[in-house]
N, C-alpha and C positions, 0 to 999 in steps of 0.2 A: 797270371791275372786271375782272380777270382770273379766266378762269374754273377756274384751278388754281392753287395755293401751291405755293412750294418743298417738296420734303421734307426741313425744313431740322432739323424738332421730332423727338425721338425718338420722340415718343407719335406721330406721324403715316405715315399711309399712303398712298399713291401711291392716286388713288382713293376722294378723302375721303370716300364716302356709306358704308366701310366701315368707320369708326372703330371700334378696339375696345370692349365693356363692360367696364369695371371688373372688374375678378375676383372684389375682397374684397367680399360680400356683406353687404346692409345687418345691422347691428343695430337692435333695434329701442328704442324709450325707453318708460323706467318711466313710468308715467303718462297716455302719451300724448303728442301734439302738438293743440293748442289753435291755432287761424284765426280772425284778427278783421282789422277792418277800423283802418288803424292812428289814433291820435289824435294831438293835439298834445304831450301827453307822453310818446310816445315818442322824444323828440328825440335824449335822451343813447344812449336803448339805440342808436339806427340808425346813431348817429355812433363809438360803440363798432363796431360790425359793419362798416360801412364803414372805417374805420378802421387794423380788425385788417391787422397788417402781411403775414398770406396773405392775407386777401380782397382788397384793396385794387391791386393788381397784376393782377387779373385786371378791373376794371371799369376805365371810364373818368372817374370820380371823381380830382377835386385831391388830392394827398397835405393830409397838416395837417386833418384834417377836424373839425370844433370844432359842439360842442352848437349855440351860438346860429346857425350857418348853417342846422342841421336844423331849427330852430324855423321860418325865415324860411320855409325853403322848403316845411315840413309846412301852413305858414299858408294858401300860395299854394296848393299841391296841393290842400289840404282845404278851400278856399273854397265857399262856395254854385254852382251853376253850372257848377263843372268836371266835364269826364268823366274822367277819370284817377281807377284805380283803385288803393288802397297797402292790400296785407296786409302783417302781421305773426304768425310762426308764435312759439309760447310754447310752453316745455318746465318741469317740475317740476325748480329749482333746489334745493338744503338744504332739504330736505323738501317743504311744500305751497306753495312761495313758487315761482310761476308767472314764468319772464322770458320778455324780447326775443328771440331766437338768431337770427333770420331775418326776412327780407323781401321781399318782388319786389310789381311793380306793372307796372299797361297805363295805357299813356300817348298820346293821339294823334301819331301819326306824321307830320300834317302839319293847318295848319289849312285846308288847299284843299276846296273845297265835295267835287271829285269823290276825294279821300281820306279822308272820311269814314268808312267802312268798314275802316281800319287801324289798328292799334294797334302801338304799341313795345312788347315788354316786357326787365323788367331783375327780374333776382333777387339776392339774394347770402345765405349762412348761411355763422355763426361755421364754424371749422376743426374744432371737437369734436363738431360736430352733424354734421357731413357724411356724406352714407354712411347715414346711420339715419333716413331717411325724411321728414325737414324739407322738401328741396327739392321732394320729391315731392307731399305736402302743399299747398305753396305753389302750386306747376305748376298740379294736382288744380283747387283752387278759381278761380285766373286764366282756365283754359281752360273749366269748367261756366260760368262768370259771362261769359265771352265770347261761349260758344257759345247760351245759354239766356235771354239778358237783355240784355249790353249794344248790341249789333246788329252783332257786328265778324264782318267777314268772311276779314281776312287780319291775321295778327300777326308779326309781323318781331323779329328779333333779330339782333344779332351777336357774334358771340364768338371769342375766340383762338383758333387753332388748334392750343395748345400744351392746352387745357383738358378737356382728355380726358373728364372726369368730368361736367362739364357737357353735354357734346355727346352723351351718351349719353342722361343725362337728357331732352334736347331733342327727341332721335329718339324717346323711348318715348312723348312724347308727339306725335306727328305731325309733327313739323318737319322740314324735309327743306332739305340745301343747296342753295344756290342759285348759289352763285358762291364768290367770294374776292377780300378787301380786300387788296392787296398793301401794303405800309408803314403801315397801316391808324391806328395808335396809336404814340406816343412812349411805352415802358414801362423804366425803369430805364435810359435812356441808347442804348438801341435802340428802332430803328421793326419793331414785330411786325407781320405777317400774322393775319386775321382772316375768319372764315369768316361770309358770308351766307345765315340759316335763315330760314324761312317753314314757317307755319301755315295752312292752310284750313279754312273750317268744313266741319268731315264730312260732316252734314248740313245745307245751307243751309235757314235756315225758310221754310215756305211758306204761302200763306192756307188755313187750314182752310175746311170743306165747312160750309152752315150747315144747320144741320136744318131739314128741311122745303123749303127750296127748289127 
């Protein structure tokens, strides 16, 4: 891993722990944003979202993305037995009729005994929700559910370094880079650069005192 990227991206800064924030300030959604844990019928919504021809360029996802692969793999993710975690955030669509817009999940990072304590995570929200609080949301509940319950100590992510929007996200909530994937991903006919973030738990838990002893 190289520990600096070209400054090859306009959005990018010599010094990448200084990416800039966004400027245009969220909006916020009627109704709310709604966090659930996702089901097996969310197949079509995630393959729509994955899909979208913005989102899709920024993940590591196959182009062509088709319902019944989301089934297959919603089956295996949501098995008895896994730890991998899959939200889905829902926004008020034509009036009270609640949809998909977003997603992200923590996924183990390796099955090696002494990796246990790390988690991958991946998000992605439609192109019209962005900005208004979805990913925020999503983040929100990923990192309580990390930090309070699932027993993770470090979360790892990586992402383009053209993705401005995201990387700021990432920083507000504790991420901090680590490195940089030079050629990292084949995207549209070029190999991009990609920046390596981590998470630590803020407060790691500890054994409580017991009364009385």
């Amino acid at each position: 891993m190289s520990p600096r990227c070209r400054p090859r991206w306009r959005a990018w800064r010599a010094g990448w722990p200084n990416v800039p924030e966004p400027e245009r300030p969220p909006t916020p959604l009627p109704g709310g944003i709604r966090v659930r844990r996702a089901r097996l019928d969310d197949a079509a919504a995630l393959a729509q979202i994955m899909g979208h021809p913005w989102v899709a360029p920024q993940l590591l996802q196959p182009p062509l993305v088709n319902e019944e692969a989301w089934k297959a793999r919603l089956a295996e993710t949501l098995a008895p037995g896994k730890s991998d975690l899959l939200l889905v955030a829902e926004v008020q669509r034509d009036g009270d009729r609640w949809a998909v817009v977003g997603n992200a999940g923590l996924h183990p990072a390796s099955a090696a005994v002494r990796r246990r304590h790390v988690m991958g995570l991946g998000i992605s929200v439609l192109p019209d929700v962005q900005r208004r609080g979805v990913g925020r949301a999503l983040m929100q509940a990923l990192c309580d559910y990390a930090d309070r319950w699932g027993q993770v100590l470090r979360i790892e992510l990586a992402v383009y370094t053209d993705n401005v929007a995201a990387i700021a996200l990432y920083r507000g909530f504790g991420f901090e880079v680590e490195g940089c994937h030079r050629g990292y991903a084949l995207r549209d006919g070029e190999y991009v650069d990609a920046l390596a973030m981590a998470r630590l738990h803020p407060h790691p838990p500890r054994i409580g005192s017991s009364e009385g002893a």
